[in-house]
C-alpha positions as CSV (number, residue, x, y, z in Angstrom):
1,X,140.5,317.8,96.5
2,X,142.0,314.4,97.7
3,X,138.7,311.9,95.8
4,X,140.2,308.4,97.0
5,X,141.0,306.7,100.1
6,X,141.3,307.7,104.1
7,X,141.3,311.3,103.3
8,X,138.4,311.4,100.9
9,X,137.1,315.4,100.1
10,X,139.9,317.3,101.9
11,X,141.3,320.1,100.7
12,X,144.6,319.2,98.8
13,X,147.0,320.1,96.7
14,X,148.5,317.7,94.3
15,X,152.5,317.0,93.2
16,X,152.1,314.9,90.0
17,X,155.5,313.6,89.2
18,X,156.0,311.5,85.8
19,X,157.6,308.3,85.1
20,X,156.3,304.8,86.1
21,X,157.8,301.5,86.1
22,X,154.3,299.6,85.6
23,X,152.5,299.9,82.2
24,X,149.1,299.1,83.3
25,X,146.6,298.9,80.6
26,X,143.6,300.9,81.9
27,X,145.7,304.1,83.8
28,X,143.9,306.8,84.4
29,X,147.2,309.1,84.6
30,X,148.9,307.5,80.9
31,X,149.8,311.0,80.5
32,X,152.6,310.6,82.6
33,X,154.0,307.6,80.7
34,X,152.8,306.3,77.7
35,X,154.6,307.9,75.1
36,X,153.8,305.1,72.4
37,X,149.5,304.5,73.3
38,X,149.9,301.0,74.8
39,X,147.5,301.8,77.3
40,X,143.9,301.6,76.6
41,X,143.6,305.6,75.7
42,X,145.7,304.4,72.4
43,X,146.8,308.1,72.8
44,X,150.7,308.4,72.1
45,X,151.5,311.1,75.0
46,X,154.3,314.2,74.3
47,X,156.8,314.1,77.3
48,X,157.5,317.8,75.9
49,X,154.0,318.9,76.2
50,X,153.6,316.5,80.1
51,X,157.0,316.9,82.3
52,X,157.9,320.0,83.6
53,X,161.6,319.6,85.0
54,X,161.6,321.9,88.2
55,X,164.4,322.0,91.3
56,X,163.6,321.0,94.7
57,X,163.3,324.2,95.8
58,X,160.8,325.5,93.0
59,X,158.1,322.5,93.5
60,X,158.5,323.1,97.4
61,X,157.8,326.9,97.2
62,X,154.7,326.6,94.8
63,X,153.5,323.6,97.2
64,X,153.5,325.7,99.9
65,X,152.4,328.9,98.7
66,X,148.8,326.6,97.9
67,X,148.5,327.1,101.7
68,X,146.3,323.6,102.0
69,X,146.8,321.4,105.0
70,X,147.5,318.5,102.4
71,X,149.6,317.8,99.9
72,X,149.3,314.4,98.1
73,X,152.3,313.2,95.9
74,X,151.0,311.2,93.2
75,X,152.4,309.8,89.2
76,X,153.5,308.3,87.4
77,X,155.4,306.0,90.6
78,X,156.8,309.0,92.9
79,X,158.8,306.4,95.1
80,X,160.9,306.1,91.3
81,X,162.0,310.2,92.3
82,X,161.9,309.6,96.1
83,X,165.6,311.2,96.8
84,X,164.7,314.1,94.9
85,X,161.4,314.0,96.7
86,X,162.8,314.0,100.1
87,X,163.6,317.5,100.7
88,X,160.0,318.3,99.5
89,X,158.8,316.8,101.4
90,X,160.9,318.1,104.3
91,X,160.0,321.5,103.3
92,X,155.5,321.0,103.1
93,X,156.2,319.1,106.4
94,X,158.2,321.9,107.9
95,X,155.3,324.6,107.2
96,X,152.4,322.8,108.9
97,X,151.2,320.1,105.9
98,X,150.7,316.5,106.0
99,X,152.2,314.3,103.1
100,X,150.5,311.4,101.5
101,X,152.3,309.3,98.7
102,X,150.5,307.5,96.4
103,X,152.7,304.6,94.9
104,X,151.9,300.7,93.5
105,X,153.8,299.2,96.3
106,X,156.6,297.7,94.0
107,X,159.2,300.4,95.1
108,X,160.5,300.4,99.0
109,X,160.3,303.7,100.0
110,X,163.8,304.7,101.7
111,X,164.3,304.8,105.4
112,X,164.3,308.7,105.5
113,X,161.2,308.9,103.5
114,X,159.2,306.5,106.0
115,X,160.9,308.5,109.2
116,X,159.4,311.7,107.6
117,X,155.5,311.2,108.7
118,X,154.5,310.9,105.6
119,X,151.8,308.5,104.8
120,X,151.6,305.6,101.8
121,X,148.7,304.9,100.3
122,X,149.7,301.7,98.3
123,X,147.9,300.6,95.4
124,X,149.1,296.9,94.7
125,X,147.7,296.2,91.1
126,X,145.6,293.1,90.0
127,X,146.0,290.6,86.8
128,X,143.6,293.2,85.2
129,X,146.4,296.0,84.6
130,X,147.9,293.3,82.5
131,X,151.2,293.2,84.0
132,X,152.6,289.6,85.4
133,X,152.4,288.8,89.1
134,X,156.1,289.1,89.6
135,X,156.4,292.8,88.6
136,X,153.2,294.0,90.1
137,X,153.7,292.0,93.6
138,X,156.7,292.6,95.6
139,X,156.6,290.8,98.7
140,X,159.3,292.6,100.5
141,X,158.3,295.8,99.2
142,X,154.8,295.4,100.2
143,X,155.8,293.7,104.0
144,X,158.0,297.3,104.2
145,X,154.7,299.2,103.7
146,X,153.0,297.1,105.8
147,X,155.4,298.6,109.0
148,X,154.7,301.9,108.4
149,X,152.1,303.1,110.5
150,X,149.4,304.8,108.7
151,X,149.8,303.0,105.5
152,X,146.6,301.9,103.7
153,X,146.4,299.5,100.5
154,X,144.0,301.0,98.1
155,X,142.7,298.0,95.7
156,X,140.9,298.9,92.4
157,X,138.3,296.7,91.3
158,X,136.4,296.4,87.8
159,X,134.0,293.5,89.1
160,X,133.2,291.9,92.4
161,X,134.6,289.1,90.9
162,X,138.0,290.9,91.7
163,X,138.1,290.4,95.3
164,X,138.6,286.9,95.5
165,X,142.3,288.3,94.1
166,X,142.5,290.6,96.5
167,X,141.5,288.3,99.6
168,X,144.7,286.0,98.0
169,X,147.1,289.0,97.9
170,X,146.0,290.4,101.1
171,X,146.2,287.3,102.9
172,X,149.6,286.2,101.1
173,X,151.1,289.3,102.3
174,X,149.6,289.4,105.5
175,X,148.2,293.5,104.6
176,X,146.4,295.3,106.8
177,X,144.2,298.5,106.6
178,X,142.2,297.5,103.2
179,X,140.1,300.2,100.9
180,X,138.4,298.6,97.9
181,X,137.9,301.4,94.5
182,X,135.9,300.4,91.7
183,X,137.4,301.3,88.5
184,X,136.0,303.8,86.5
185,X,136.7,307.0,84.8
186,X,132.7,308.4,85.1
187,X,130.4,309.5,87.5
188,X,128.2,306.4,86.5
189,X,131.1,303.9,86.3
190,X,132.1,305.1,89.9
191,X,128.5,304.9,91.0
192,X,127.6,301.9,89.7
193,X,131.7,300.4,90.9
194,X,129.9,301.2,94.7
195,X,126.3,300.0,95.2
196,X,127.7,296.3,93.5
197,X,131.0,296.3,95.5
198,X,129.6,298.0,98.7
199,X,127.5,294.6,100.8
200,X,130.9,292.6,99.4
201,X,133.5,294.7,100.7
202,X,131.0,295.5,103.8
203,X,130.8,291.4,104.2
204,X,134.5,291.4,104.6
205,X,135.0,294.2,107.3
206,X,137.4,295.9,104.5
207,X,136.8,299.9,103.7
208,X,135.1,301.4,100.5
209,X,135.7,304.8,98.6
210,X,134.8,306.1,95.4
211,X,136.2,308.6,93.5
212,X,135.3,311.7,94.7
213,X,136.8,314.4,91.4
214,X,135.1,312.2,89.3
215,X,131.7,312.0,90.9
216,X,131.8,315.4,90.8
217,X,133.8,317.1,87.5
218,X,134.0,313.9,85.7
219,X,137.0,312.8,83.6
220,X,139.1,316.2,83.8
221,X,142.6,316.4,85.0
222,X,143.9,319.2,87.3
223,X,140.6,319.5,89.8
């Protein structure tokens, strides 16, 4: 079940794809690349026990065979894969699915990947994920998201001092379409993220979402 953004609690089925070129200190998904416990889990991660090489043709047939109207692409950074993910996505468009892409907005996302109806949900990270301004903020990168139609950027926020950072960015980039998330990895964390972000956000005409697989199974992976 899609928990964050536009298509909050549809049925879904998720392509998690390893590999990122952030290292952001409070992932939810370190699994996918911390290998040495930088991140805040301090867990040292097995690439042998996480990634799963498989063809084209293999992660398109079990994508399929899920038979949901959704498929969301997530990491790791997916836009790190995108020519191998092209003709995936080709094949879940071609029997009847839509296609979103979840990416931190530091990767331009090739011509044929924008022309294929897919839609990015960009997640530009703040000074919190402890990674400088000039790695985490692309400004070309995020003005090419910003002409795709459909794309929405997805801001995660530990405080509500946090959106005075993301008024900058957004205006700095000129970024339409904004959802606010608050950080958290609980049901009481995500509850909590809401009712003191929700009359801010609200104030500033931007959109709010939780997240949804937590609220309801908590911190679990594969739900």
């Amino acid at each position: 079940m899609q928990g964050e953004g536009p298509s909050t609690g549809r049925s879904c089925c998720f392509l998690r794809l390893g590999g990122c070129n952030l290292t952001c200190s409070w992932c939810d998904t370190p699994y996918t690349w911390d290998w040495t416990g930088r991140s805040e889990s301090g867990v040292a991660h097995r690439p042998a026990d996480e990634l799963h090489p498989m063809t084209a043709e293999e992660v398109s047939a079990r994508l399929v065979a899920f038979g949901t109207g959704l498929v969301v692409v997530s990491g790791g950074e997916p836009l790190n894969q995108q020519s191998r993910l092209l003709p995936v996505v080709d094949a879940v468009r071609a029997a009847g699915a839509e296609v979103e892409i979840e990416t931190n907005g530091t990767v331009a996302p090739a011509p044929e990947l924008s022309a294929a109806g897919v839609r990015f949900n960009v997640s530009p990270k703040l000074a919190h994920s402890g990674i400088a301004a000039e790695r985490r903020l692309v400004p070309e990168t995020l003005k090419a998201f910003n002409a795709v139609a459909g794309t929405c950027f997805k801001f995660v926020c530990s405080r509500t001092d946090d959106l005075a950072e993301v008024e900058q960015v957004v205006r700095d980039h000129a970024l339409e379409n904004i959802w606010i998330m608050p950080r958290g990895q609980s049901p009481e964390e995500i509850t909590d993220g809401l009712r003191a972000l929700a009359d801010p956000v609200s104030a500033r005409r931007w959109n709010l979402t939780g997240r949804l697989h937590v609220t309801l199974w908590g911190n679990q992976r594969g739900v």
